[in-house]
C-alpha positions as CSV (number, residue, x, y, z in Angstrom):
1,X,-43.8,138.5,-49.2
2,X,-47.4,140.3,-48.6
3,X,-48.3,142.8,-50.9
4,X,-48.5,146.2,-49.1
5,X,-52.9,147.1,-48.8
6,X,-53.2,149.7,-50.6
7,X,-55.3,152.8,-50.0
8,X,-58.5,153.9,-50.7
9,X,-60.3,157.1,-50.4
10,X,-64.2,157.4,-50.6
11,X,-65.8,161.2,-50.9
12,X,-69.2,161.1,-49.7
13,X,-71.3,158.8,-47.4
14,X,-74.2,158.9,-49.9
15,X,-75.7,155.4,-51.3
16,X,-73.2,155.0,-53.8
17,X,-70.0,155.8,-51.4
18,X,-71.4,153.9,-48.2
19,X,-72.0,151.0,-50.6
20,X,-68.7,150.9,-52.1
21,X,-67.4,150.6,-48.6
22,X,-69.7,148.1,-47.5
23,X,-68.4,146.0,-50.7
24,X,-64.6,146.6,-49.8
25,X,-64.8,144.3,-46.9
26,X,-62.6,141.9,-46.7
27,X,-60.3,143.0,-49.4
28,X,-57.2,143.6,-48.8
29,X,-57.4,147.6,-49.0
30,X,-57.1,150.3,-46.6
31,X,-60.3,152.4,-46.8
32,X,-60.8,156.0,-45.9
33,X,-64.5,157.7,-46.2
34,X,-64.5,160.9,-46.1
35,X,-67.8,163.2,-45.5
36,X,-69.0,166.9,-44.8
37,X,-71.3,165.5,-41.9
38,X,-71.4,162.4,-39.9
39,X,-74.2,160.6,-40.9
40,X,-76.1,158.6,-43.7
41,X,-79.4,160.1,-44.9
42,X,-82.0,158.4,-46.8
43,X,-83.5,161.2,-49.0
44,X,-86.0,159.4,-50.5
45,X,-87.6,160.2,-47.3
46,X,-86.5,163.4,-46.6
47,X,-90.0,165.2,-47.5
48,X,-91.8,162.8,-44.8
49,X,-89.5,165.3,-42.4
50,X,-90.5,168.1,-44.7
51,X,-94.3,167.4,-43.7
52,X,-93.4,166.8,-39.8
53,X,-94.3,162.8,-40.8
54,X,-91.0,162.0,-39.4
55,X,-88.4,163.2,-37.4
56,X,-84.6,163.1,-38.6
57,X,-83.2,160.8,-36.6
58,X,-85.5,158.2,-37.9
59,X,-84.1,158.4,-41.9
60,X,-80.4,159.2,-40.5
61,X,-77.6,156.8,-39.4
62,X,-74.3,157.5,-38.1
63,X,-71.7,156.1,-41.0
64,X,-69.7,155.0,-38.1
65,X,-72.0,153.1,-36.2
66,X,-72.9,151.8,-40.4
67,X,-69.3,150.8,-40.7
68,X,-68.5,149.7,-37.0
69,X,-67.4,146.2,-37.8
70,X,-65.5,146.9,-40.8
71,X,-62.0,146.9,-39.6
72,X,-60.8,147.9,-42.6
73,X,-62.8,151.5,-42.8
74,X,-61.8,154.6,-41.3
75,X,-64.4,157.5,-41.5
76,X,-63.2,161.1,-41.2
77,X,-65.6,164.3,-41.1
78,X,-64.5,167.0,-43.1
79,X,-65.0,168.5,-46.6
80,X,-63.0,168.0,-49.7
81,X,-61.8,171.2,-51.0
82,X,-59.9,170.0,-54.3
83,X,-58.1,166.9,-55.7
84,X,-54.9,167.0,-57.0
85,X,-55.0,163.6,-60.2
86,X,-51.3,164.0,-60.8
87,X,-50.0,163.6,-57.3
88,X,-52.8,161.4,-56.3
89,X,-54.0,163.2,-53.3
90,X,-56.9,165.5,-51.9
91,X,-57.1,167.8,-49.6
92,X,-59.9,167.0,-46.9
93,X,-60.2,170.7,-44.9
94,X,-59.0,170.3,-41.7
95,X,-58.5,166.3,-42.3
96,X,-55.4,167.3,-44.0
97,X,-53.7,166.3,-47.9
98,X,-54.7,162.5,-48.0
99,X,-53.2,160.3,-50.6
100,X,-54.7,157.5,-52.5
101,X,-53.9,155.0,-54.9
102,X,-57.7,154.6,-55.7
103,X,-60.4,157.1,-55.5
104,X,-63.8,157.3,-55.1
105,X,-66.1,160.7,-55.7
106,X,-69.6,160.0,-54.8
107,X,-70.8,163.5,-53.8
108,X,-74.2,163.7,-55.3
109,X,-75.7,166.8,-56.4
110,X,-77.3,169.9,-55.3
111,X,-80.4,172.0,-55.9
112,X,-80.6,174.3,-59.5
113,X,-81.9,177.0,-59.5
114,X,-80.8,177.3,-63.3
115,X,-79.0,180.6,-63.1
116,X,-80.9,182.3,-60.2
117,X,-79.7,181.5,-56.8
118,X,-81.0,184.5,-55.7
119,X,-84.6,182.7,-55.8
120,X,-83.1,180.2,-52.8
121,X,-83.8,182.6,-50.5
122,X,-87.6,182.4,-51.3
123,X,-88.0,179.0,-52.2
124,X,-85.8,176.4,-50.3
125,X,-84.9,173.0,-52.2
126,X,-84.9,170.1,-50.4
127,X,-81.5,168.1,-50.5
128,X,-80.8,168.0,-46.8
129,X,-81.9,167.6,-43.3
130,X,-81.2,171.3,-42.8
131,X,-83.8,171.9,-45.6
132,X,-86.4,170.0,-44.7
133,X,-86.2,171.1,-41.2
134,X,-86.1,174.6,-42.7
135,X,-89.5,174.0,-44.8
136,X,-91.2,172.3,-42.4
137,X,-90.7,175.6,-40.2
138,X,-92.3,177.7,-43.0
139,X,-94.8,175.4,-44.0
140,X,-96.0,175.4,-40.3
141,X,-95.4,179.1,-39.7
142,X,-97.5,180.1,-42.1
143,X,-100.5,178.3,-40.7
144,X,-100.0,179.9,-37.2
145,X,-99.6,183.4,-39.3
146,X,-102.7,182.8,-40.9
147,X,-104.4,182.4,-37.2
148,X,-103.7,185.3,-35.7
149,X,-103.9,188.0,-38.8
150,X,-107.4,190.0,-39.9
151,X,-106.5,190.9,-43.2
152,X,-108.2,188.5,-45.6
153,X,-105.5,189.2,-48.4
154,X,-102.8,187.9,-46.1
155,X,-104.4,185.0,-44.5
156,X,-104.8,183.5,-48.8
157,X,-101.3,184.7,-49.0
158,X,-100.3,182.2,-45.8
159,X,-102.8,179.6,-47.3
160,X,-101.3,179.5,-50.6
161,X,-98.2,176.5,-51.0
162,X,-96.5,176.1,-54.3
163,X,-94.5,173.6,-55.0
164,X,-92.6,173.9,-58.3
165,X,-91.1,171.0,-60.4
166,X,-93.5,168.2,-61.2
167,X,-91.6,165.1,-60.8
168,X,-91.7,162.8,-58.2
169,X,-90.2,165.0,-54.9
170,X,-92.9,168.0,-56.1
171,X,-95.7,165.3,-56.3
172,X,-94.6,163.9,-53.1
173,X,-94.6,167.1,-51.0
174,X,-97.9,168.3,-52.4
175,X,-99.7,166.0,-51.8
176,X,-98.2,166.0,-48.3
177,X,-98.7,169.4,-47.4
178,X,-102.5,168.7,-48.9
179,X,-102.6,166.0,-46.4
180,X,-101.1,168.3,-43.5
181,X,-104.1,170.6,-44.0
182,X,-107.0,168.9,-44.7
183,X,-106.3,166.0,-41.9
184,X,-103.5,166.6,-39.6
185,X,-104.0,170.6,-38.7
186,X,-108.2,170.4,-39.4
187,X,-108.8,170.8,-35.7
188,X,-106.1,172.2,-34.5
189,X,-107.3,176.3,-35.2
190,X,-109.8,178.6,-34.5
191,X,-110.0,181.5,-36.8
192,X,-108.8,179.3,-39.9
193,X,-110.3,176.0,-41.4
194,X,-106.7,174.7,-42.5
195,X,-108.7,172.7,-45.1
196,X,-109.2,176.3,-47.1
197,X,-105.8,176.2,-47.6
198,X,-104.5,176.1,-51.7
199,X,-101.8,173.6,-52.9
200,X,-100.8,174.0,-56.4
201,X,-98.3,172.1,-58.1
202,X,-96.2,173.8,-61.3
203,X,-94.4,171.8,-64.3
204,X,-92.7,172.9,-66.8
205,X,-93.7,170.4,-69.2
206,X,-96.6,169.5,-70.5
207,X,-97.9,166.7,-68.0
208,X,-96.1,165.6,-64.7
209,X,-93.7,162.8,-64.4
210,X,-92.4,162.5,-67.5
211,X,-90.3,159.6,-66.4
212,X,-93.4,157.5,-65.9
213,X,-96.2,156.2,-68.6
214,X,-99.0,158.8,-69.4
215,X,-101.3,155.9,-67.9
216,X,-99.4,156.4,-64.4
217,X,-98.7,160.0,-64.6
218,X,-102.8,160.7,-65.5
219,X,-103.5,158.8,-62.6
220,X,-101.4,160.6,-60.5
221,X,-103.1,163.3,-61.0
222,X,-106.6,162.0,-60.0
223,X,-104.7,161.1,-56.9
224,X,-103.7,164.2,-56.2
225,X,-107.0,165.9,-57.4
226,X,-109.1,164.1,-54.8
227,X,-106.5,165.6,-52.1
228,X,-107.6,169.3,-53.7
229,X,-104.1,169.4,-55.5
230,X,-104.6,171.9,-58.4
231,X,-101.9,170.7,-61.0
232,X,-100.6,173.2,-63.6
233,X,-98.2,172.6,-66.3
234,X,-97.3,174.9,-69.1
235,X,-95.9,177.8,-67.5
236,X,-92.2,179.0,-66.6
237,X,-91.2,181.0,-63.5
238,X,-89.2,184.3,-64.5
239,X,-89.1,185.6,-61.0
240,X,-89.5,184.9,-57.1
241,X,-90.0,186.8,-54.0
242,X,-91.3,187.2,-51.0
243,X,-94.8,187.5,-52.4
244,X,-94.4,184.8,-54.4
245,X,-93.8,184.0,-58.0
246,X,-94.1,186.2,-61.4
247,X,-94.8,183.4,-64.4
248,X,-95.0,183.2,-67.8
249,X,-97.9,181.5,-68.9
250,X,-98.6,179.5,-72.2
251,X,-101.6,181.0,-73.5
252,X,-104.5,179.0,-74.9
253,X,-105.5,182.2,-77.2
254,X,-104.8,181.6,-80.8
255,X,-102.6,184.6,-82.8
256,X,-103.6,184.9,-86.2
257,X,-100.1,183.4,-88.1
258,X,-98.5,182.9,-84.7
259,X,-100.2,180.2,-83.1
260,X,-100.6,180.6,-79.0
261,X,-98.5,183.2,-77.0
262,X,-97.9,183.7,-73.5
263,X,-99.2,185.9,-71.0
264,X,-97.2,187.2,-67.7
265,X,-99.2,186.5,-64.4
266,X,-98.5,186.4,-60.5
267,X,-99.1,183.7,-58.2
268,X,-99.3,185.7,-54.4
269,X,-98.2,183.4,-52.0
270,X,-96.0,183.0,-48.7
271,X,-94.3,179.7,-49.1
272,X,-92.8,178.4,-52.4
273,X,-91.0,175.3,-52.4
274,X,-88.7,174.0,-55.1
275,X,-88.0,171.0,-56.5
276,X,-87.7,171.5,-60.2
277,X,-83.6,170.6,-60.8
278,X,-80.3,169.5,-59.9
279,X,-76.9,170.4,-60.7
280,X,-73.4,168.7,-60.0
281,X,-71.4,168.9,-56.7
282,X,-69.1,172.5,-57.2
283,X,-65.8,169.8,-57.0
284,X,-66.6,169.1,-60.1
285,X,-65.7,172.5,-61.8
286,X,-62.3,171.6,-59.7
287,X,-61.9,168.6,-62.1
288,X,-62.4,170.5,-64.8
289,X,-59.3,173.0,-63.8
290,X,-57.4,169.3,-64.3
291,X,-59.1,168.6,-67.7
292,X,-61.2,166.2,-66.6
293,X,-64.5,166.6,-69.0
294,X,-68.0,167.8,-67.7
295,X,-71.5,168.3,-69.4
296,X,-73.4,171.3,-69.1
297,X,-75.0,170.2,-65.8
298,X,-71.4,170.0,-64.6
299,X,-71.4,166.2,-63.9
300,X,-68.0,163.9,-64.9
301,X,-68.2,162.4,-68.1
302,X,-66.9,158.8,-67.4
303,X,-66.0,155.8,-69.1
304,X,-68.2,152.7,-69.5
305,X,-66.4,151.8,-65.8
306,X,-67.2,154.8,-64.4
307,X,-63.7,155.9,-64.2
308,X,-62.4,159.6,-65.2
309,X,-60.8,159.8,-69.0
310,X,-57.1,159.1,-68.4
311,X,-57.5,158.3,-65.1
312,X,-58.3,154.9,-64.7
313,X,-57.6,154.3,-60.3
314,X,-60.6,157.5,-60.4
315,X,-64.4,156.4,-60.4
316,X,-67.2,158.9,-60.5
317,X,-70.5,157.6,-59.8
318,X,-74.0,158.6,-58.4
319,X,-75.2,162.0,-59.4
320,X,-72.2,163.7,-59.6
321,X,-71.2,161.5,-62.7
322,X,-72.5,161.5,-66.6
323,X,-73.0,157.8,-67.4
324,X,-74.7,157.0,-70.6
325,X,-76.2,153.1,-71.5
326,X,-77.1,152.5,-74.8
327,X,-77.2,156.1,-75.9
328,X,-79.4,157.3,-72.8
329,X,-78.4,158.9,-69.6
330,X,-79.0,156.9,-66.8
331,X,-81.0,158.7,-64.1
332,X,-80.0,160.4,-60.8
333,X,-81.1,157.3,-58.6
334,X,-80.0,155.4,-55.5
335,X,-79.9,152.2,-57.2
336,X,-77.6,153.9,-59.8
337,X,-75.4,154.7,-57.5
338,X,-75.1,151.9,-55.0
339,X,-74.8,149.6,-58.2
340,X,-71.9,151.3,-59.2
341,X,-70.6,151.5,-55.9
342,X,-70.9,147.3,-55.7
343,X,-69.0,147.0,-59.3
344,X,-66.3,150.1,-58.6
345,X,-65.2,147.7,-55.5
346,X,-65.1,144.9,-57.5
347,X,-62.6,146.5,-59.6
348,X,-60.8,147.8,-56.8
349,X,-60.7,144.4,-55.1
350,X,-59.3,142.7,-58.4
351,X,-57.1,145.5,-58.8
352,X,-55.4,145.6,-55.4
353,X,-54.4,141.8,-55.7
354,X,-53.0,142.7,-59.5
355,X,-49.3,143.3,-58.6
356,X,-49.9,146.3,-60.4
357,X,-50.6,144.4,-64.1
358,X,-53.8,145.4,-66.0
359,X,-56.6,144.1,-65.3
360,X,-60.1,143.1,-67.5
361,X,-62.9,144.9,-66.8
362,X,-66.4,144.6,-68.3
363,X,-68.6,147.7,-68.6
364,X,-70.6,148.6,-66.0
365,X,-74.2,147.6,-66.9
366,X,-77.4,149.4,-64.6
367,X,-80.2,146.8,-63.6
368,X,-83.2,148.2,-63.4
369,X,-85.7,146.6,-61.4
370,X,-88.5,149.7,-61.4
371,X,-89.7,152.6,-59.7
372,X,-92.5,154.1,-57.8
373,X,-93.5,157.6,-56.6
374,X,-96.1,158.3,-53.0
375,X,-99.1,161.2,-53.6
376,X,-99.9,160.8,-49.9
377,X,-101.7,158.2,-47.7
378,X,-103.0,155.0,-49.5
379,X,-102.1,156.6,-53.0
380,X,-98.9,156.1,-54.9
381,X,-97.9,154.9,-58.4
382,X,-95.3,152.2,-59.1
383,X,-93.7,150.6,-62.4
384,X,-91.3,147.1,-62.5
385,X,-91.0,146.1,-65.8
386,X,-94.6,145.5,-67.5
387,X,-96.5,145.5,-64.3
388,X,-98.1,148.9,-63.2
389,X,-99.5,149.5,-59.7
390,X,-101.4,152.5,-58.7
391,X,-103.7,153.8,-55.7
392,X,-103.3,151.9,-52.6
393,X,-101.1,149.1,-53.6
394,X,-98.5,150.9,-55.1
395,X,-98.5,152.5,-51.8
396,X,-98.3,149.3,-49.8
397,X,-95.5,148.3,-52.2
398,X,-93.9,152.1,-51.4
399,X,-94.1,151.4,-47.8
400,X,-92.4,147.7,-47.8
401,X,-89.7,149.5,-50.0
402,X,-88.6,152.2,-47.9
403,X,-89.2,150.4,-44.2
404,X,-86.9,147.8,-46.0
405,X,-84.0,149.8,-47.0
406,X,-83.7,152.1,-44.5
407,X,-80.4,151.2,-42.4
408,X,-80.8,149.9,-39.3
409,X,-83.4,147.9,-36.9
410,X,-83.8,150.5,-34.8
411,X,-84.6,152.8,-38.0
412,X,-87.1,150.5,-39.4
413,X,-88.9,149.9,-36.3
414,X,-89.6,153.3,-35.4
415,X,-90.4,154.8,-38.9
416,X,-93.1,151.8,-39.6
417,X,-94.7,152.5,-36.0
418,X,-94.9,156.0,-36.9
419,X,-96.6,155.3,-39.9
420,X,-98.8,153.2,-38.1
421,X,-100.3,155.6,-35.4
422,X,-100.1,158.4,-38.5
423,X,-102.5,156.1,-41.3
424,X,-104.7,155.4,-38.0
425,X,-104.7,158.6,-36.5
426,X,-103.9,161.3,-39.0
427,X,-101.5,162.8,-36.5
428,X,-98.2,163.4,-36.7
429,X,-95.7,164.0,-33.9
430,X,-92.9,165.7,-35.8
431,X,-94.7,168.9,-36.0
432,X,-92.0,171.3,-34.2
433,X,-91.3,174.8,-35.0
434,X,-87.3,175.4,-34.9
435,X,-84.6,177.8,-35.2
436,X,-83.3,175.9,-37.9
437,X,-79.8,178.2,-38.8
438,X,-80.9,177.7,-42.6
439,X,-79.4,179.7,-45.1
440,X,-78.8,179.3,-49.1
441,X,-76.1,177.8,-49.9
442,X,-75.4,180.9,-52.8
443,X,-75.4,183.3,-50.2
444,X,-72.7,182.9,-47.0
445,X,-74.4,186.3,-45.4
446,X,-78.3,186.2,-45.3
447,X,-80.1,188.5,-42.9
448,X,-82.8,185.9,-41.8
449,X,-84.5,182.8,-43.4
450,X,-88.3,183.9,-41.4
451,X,-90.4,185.2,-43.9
452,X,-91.2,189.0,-43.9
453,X,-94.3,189.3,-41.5
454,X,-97.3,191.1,-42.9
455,X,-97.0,194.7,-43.7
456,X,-99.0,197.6,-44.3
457,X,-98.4,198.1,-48.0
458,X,-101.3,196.1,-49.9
459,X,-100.9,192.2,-49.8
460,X,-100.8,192.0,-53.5
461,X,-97.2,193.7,-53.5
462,X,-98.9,196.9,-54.9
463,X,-99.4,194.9,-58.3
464,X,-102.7,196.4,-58.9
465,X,-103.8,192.9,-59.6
466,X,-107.0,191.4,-58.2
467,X,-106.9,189.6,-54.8
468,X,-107.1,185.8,-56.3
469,X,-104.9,185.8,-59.1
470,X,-105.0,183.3,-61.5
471,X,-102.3,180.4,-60.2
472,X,-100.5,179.3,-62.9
473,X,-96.8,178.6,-62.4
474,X,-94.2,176.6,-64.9
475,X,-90.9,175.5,-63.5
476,X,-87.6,175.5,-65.6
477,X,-86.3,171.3,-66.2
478,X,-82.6,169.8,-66.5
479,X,-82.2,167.0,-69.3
480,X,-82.2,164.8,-65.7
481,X,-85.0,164.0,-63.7
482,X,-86.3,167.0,-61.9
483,X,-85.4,167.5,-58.2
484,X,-85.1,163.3,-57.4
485,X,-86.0,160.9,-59.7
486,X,-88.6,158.7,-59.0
487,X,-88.1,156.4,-55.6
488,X,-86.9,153.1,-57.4
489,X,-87.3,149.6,-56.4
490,X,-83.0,148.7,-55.5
């Protein structure tokens, strides 16, 4: 007599949920994934839409057209609102209670703003297509702002981009918006040279990407020097607005008996970006209403095979779950995730064909084969192991990477002739203004995402500070890598 297939629910068509599908083929499972929109999106190149280098069709795939073939796959849109561990069922939104004898919760994570969402509003994260679209829209606004206005105050307020949180999304996107301005948009005006405009890139800590070697992270910033990135570290955000950022500002001036203080300063500009944390999917405060444990980032702490305490036919994996090897946290990665997706079906496979009896399972071990992090065209870093790549073949490396794993011919075709006609050309085709619909997630109700337009009151915000402030910005960090961790080598 044939054992009955049993049923499996996925939550989330990220890396780590699509690959646990792709791995379930052929077992003898019924698979349901379930996601809040209807495609894949590969966000290590989600700033490339960000910086209208691509557009976001071309790092997007359908999950259906992704699992067409796998007979054993259904896909459902729709949004899980709460799982129920002692029943063994979730409830999907409008794709009704769903029940399960395995489970899958690979939701990711979304942007901190450690304790102020209010600062959203101000300074979009970038964790969606909706959010690059949305930044790519004030990014370029601002530029066509700058054009038409005659107050000189204003136009350095439109020409000043900060981008807060120095790891490897923040070092991407300024040295992208650098690029935007001094190649892409330098003909383009007539009252402005785009090339005046000011990137300036804010860590908390005391040097950028921490999660690289001083050797790599120093010559990031050369990289990003030559571009006319100014790099600041040491300094904290307290506050952000439409005017830009207030920041507290480790001071180099010596106390007597209290070493260095800190001095409060303003950094006037019209476009803040933020990349400087993440925080865990909001089901997992559901979970915690169940007793399942969470750390203070609100990811599931799991078991050395990634399932929930008590729970064993539950996995957590990918960002939304705290997995520690050896003592240390492993980071919030794609390779992370789709690893875990790969050995979660494994279990699953072996565990459908158990006629119910325990099975042996060795702990889930994390391969890491590198990583690598793009400051704009022909400049990059990389790490795999001992070897150490920087300038313009870590970029080449980058490139081969990413055309590589991107899903789908079609996909890879288009995104490397793009980047083609862009390294020869320095144009870029993507560079549409849109009503994007954008709206932080904290806040259901917001007026408008646009900008305030220029005013009459002074450009300074009545701060009775001088017209060039000093630009010194320092982001809050999470114990994970800031905003994405750096682009590894799967």
């Amino acid at each position: 007599m044939t054992e009955p297939r049993q049923r499996v629910v996925i939550v989330g068509g990220g890396f780590g949920g699509l690959e646990t599908a792709k791995a379930l083929a052929g077992a003898h499972v019924d698979v349901t994934l379930v996601d809040r929109t209807n495609y894949h999106l590969f966000q290590p190149l989600l700033y490339q839409v960000a910086m209208a280098g691509l557009s976001p069709a071309e790092i997007a795939a359908p999950i259906r057209s992704i699992l067409a073939e796998q007979d054993n796959v259904r896909v459902m849109l729709g949004e899980v609102r709460n799982v129920d561990l002692q029943r063994k069922t979730i409830d999907a939104g409008s794709c009704g209670i769903l029940p399960y004898d395995w489970l899958v919760l690979a939701i990711g994570a979304k942007t901190s703003y450690f304790g102020h969402d209010d600062w959203e509003r101000f300074a979009p994260g970038l964790k969606s297509i909706e959010d690059a679209v949305e930044i790519r829209r004030r990014v370029l606004v601002a530029f066509e702002r700058a054009e038409r206005t005659d107050d000189e105050r204003e136009r350095r307020k439109l020409l000043t981009f900060v981008v807060i949180g120095g790891g490897p999304t923040g070092v991407e996107l300024a040295g992208a918006i650098a690029e935007l301005a001094r190649f892409v948009l330098s003909e383009d005006f007539r009252s402005i040279d785009p090339r005046s405009a000011r990137v300036i890139l804010v860590e908390a800590g005391a040097r950028l990407l921490p999660s690289f070697p001083e050797d790599l992270a120093r010559s990031a910033v050369d990289q990003l020097s030559e571009l006319g990135v100014e790099v600041r570290t040491n300094a904290r955000v307290v506050n952000i607005g439409p005017d830009g950022a207030d920041l507290e500002v480790v001071s180099d001036n010596e106390l007597p008996g209290l070493g260095s203080g800190k001095e409060l300063d303003h950094l006037f500009s019209a476009t803040v970006v933020w990349s400087a944390g993440v925080r865990a999917n909001d089901l997992g405060a559901r979970l915690a209403a169940e007793g399942v444990p969470l750390d203070r980032q609100g990811r599931v702490l799991v078991k050395d095979d990634c399932s929930l305490p008590g729970f064993p036919e539950v996995f957590a994996i990918g960002d939304m779950a705290h997995f520690e090897e050896n003592g240390k946290l492993l980071p919030g990665v794609s390779p992370v995730a789709m690893q875990q997706g790969r050995y979660v079906a494994r279990i699953i496979s072996k565990g459908s064909r158990s006629n119910g009896q325990p099975i042996e399972v060795k702990p889930f071990r994390y391969l890491d084969k590198g990583s690598m992090a793009t400051i704009g065209r022909s400049r990059a870093i990389a790490q795999a192991g001992k070897i150490k790549l920087s300038g313009f073949v870590a970029w080449l490396a980058w490139l081969v990477v990413h055309v590589w794993y991107l899903i789908g011919f079609r996909n890879r075709f288009v995104v490397l002739l793009t980047w083609a006609w862009s390294y020869v050309s320095y144009k870029r085709g993507a560079r549409l203004i849109t009503t994007t619909g954008w709206k932080p997630e904290s806040s259901p109700k917001l007026e408008s995402s646009v900008p305030p337009p220029p005013s009459s009151r002074r450009a300074d915000g009545s701060r009775g500070r001088s017209s060039v402030p000093r630009e010194v910005v320092r982001s809050p960090e999470s114990d994970r890598q800031p905003g994405r961790a750096p682009t590894p080598i799967s």
